[in-house]
C-alpha positions, -999 to +999 in steps of 0.1 A: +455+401-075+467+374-097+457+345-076+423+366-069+418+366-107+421+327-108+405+312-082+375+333-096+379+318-130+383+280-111+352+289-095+331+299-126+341+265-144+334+247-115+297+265-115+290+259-147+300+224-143+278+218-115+249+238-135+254+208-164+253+181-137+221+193-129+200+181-157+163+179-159+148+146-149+140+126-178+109+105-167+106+067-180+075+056-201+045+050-182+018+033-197-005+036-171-005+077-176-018+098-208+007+123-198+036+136-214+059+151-184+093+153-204+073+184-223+051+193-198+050+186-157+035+193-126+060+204-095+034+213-069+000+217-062-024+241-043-061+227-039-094+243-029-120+220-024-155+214-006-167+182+011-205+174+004-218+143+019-256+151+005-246+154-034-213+128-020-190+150-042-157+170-037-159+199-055-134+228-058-099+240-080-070+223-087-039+249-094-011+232-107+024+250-110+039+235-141+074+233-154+068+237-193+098+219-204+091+218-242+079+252-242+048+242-262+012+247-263-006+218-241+002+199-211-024+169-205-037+157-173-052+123-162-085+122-152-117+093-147-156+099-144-146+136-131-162+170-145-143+196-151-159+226-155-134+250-166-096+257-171-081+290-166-041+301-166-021+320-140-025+339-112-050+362-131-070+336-143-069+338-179-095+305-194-082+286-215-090+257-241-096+221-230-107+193-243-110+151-227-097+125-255-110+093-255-114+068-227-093+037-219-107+009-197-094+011-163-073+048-172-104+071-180-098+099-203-063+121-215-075+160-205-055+183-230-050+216-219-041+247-240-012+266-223+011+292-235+052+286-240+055+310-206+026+292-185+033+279-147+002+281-134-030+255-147-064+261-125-083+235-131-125+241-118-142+204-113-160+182-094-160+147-088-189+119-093-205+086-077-183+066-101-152+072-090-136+041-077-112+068-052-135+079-027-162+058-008-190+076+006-205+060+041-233+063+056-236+069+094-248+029+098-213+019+078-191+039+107-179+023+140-201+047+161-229+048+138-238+088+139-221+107+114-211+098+076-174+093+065-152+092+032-121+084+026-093+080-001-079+052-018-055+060-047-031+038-057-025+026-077-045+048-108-076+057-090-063+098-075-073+107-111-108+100-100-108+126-075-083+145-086-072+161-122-036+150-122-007+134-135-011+101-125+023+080-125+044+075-092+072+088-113+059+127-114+065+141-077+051+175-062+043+192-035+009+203-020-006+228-002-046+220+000-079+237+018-107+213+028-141+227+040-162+199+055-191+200+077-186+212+109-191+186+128-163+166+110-128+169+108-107+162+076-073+146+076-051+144+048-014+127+037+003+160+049+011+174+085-029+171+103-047+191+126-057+169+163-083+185+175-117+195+153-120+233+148-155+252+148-149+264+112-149+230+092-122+246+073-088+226+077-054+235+059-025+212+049+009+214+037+028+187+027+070+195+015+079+168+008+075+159-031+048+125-033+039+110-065-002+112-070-013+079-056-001+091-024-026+118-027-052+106+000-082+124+021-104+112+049-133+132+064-150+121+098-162+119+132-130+108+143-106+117+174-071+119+182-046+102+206-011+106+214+014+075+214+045+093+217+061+131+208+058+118+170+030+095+168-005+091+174-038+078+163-072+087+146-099+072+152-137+074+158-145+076+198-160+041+201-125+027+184-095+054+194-093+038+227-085+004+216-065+015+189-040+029+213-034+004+229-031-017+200-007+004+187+015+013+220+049-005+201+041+022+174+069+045+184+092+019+192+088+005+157+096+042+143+129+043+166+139+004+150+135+017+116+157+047+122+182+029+137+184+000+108+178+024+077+186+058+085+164+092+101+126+092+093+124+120+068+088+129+074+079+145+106+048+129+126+041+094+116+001+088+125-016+068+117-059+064+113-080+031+116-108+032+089-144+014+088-146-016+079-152-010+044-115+000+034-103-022+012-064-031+020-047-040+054-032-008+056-020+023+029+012+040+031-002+077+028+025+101+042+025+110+075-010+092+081-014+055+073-048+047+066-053+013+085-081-016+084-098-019+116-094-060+110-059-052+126-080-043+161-069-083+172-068-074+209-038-085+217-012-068+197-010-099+175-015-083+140+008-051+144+033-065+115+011-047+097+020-018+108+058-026+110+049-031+069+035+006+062+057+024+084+086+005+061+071+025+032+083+056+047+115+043+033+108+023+005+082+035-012+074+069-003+113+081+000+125+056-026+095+052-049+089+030-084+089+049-113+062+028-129+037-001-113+057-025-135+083-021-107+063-026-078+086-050-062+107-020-058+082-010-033+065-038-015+096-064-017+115-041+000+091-028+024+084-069+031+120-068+042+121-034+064+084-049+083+106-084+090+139-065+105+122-043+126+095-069+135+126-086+148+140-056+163+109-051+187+094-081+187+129-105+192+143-132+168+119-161+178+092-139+163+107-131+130+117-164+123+081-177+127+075-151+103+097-161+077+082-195+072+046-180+067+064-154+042+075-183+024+045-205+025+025-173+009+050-171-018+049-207-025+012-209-025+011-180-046+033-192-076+013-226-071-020-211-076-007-185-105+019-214-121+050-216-120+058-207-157+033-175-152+049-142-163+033-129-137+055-145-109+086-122-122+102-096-102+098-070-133+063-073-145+043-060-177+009-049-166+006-029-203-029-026-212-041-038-184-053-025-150-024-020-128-036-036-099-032-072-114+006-068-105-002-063-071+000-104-058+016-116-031+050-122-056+061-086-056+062-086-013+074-125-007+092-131-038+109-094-033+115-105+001+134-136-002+151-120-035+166-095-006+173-123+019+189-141-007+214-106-008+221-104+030+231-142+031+251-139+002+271-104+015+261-106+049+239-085+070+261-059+079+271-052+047+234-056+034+225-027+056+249-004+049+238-011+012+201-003+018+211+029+039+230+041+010+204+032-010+177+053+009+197+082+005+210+086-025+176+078-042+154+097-014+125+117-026+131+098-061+111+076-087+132+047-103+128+017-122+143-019-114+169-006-145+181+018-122+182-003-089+199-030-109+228-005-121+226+012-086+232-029-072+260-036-095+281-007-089+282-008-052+273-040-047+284-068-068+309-045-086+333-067-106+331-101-077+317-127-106+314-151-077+292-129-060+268-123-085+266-159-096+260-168-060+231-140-061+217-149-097+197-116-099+182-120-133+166-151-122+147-132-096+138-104-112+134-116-149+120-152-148+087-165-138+087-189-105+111-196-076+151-197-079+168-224-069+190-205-047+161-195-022+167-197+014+147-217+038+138-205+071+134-224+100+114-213+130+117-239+164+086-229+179+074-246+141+093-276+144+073-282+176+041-275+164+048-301+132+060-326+156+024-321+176+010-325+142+022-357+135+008-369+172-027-352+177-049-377+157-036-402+179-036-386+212-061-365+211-066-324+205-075-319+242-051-293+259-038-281+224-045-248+227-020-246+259+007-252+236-003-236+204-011-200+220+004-174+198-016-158+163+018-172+144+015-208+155-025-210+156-018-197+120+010-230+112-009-254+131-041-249+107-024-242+076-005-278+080-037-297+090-041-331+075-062-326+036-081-355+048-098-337+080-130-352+090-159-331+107-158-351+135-121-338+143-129-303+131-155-298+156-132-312+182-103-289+172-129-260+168-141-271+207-108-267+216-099-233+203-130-219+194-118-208+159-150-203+146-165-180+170-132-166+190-099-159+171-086-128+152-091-116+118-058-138+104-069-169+122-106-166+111-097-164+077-073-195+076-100-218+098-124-207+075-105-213+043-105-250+057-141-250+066-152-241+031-129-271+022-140-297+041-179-286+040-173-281+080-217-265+081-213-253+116-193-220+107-208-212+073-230-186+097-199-168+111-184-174+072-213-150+064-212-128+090-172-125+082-174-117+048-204-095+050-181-073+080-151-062+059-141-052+028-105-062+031-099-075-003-067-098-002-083-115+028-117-124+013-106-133-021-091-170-009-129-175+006-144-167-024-118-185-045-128-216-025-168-216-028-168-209-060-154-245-069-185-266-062-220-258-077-237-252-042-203-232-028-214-209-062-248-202-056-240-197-016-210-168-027-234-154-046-260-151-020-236-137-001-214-111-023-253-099-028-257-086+006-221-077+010-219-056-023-231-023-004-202-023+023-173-030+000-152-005-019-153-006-054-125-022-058-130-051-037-168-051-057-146-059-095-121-083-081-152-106-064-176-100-096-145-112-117-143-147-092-181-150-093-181-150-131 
């Protein structure tokens, strides 16, 4: 009785201790949200809304269960160019007070909400309008098969707020449950588990468990099919595309498999993905469960899938392991830059990856070239207060994250490195953190006390100060070497038979980013008559040729120039045409000419980055 009587004391301390362990989150200052989550939070969400492509609105309730921390009297939302109609609380419905603060450029308005010191539930009645930069509403001529309208999603990195009343920071997670009534002759897919098959209702439920900060929040609705890749993936896509897309995509589960085996089980279920028009505005989006994808990816010959390598990384690094503010979004794409390179090496083979590495670099060098060396912007750990969010999103946080982490695995070794970035996964999984806590999280079980080590590492230069460390590695590809050494030869001998030694998208790519600065029409219309980059050639190798063309004034593809940037709205590819016209008088009035009748297709994001080149 004794011993009964103590081990039931042991056990109470050692509850209570565990009870104090498990302390309420404290969330980091976000500048990018009016919301105040250490009094006031979001945990999960359960949303009722209505798809109308007439009026092009969303329309419906938002009920937020709430964890009311400070026990006080408001809890504020985030929310831009929506209406809300009306605020009640509970499951009974009770309305309550609200009122919208003032706007911010780029962060819309702070919605305050009256609440009681006992309130879980916020219902929040509203609908969204044409000016939200979210959602992009397509007409039946914008689609692949032309018949049927489409909308889709795009919310990081502050945009959800413009379809959604929420608490907008990738720092506050939650849950979602969510109803979507379309038309019926749609089907709507959202970042949760998805239906693959339409139903006759046009009333699709989704549940997603797993806790996702907001800009993961994502919706498409459309005439679009499914296909199955494997027991766990798939893909959407409209009838005219789907069949094409699987074949594209046939590596996908093999990719998924790599991952798993390099960083640990894939914690979401199905990993699907969708190929959107033309008019979405990134290579691909992380959303869980279903990356939305650009159709620019479509090269034919499985020659552009790295892309996908990239967002299936974030399944890991960036949806599991998330940054707690956009400040820290190295923490998400430099590390997701690494994951796409190891398991584009796993399924692809080394030759690959190292051809790879040396255009990862030369992006990163070009990139710190064009923005200067000295620029705070080419930190690690940026500062994006006051402005819009998306200014941190260059190439420096993937390629500068990326050889920041392949500066790590030479320095430890990759064995060691991967255990590292397993441990990593899981411990933080389902968690927001800031580069703070990954640099405490490094040091401890990392570097510990080895002085060397770190010295050899030099982690605040990466991550604190502007331009490249001096301790970068170089990467060296031999399939490169050979292509520089036909380089030095081909103005000599000729470019006839070329193309039957530069085959692949990764040395076409090399081969025309090296080309002599002093290229003469005369041997661009012979190296264009040899590999038809102009007119043939994938979305990558269009866009390089072309860069060059605007260059060197090279007339004969200014009408496929047109044609491509009329075609997509794939921001990060257009920009570096655009940044070229624009530096001659006549290049000026011709990117104007042409942003004019391109204005309609792109999203609205792609719209405010070209006006800001243009003026």
């Amino acid at each position: 009785m004794k011993k009964l009587l103590i081990l039931s004391f042991l056990f109470i301390i050692g509850s209570c201790q565990k009870k104090e362990v498990a302390k309420t989150h404290q969330f980091v200052r976000d500048a990018h949200t009016f919301s105040k989550p250490n009094e006031a939070v979001v945990k999960h969400l359960d949303l009722d809304i209505k798809v109308n492509f007439d009026a092009q609105t969303i329309s419906g309730k938002a009920s937020w269960t709430i964890e009311n921390t400070a026990k006080g009297n408001e809890i504020i939302f985030d929310e831009n160019t929506l209406n809300i109609t009306k605020v009640t609380l509970g499951v009974d419905e009770k309305e309550t007070q609200f009122k919208l603060g003032d706007a911010v450029e780029f962060h819309g308005r702070p919605l305050h909400i009256t609440i009681e010191p006992n309130t879980t539930k916020v219902n929040i009645y509203y609908y969204t309008t044409k000016d939200g930069v979210a959602l992009q509403w397509l007409k039946p001529e914008q689609t692949a098969d032309k018949k049927y309208p489409f909308v889709f999603s795009q919310g990081q990195s502050i945009w959800s707020r413009t379809w959604l009343p929420c608490q907008d920071s990738p720092d506050i997670r939650f849950t979602y449950n969510a109803k979507v009534t379309v038309p019926k002759n749609l089907m709507a897919l959202m970042s949760a588990v998805n239906p693959q098959q339409k139903n006759n209702t046009g009333i699709y439920t989704f549940k997603q468990d797993k806790p996702i900060p907001s800009y993961l929040m994502a919706i498409a609705v459309g005439d679009v099919e499914f296909k199955s890749i494997d027991n766990r993936t798939g893909v959407y896509a409209e009838h005219t595309v789907i069949d094409k897309a699987k074949w594209e995509f046939a590596e996908l589960g093999k990719m998924v498999v790599a991952a798993e085996k390099l960083f640990g089980p894939y914690r979401w279920g199905r990993y699907d993905v969708i190929v959107l028009p033309p008019s979405f505005p990134y290579g691909g989006m992380e959303n869980p469960n279903l990356t939305f994808l650009t159709p620019t990816v479509l090269a034919g010959d499985r020659s552009l899938t790295s892309l996908l390598a990239h967002e299936l990384g974030h399944s890991w690094s960036g949806n599991l392991v998330t940054n707690a503010t956009w400040d820290d979004i190295w923490l998400n794409e430099g590390f997701t830059t690494y994951v796409e390179h190891r398991i584009g090496e796993e399924v692809f083979g080394v030759k690959e990856a190292k051809m790879q590495d040396v255009l990862s670099r030369k992006v990163l060098q070009d990139n710190v070239e064009e923005l200067g060396s000295t620029s705070p912007d080419t930190r690690l750990k940026v500062n994006t207060t006051g402005r819009n969010p998306d200014d941190g999103l260059s190439d420096i946080p993937y390629e500068k994250g990326y050889a920041f982490l392949q500066t790590i695995e030479a320095a430890v070794g990759r064995k060691k490195f991967d255990a590292f970035l397993t441990n990593y996964f899981t411990t933080h999984a389902f968690q927001s953190i800031t580069t703070t806590d990954f640099v405490a999280y490094f040091s401890e079980t990392l570097i510990k006390s080895e002085k060397g080590l770190a010295e050899k590492i030099k982690l605040n230069d990466w991550i604190y100060k502007p331009g490249i460390p001096s301790n970068i590695t170089t990467p060296v590809s031999e399939d490169f070497n050979a292509i520089d050494t036909i380089q030095k030869k081909w103005r000599t001998t000729g470019v006839k038979g070329l193309s039957k030694k530069i085959k692949s998208t990764n040395e076409k790519q090399h081969f025309i980013d090296y080309l002599p600065k002093d290229l003469t029409i005369d041997e661009m219309t012979a190296i264009d008559k040899e590999f038809n980059f102009t007119n043939g050639g994938n979305f990558v190798i269009k866009r390089q040729w072309f860069i060059i063309a605007i260059q060197h004034q090279y007339k004969i593809a200014y009408p496929a120039i047109e044609t491509f940037l009329t075609s997509y709205s794939r921001t990060g590819s257009l920009l570096p045409l655009y940044k070229e016209m624009v530096k001659t008088p006549e290049g000026i009035i011709w990117a104007k000419q042409i942003y004019a009748k391109a204005k309609p297709g792109y999203h609205a994001t792609t719209v405010q980055t070209v006006k800001d080149i243009l003026q």
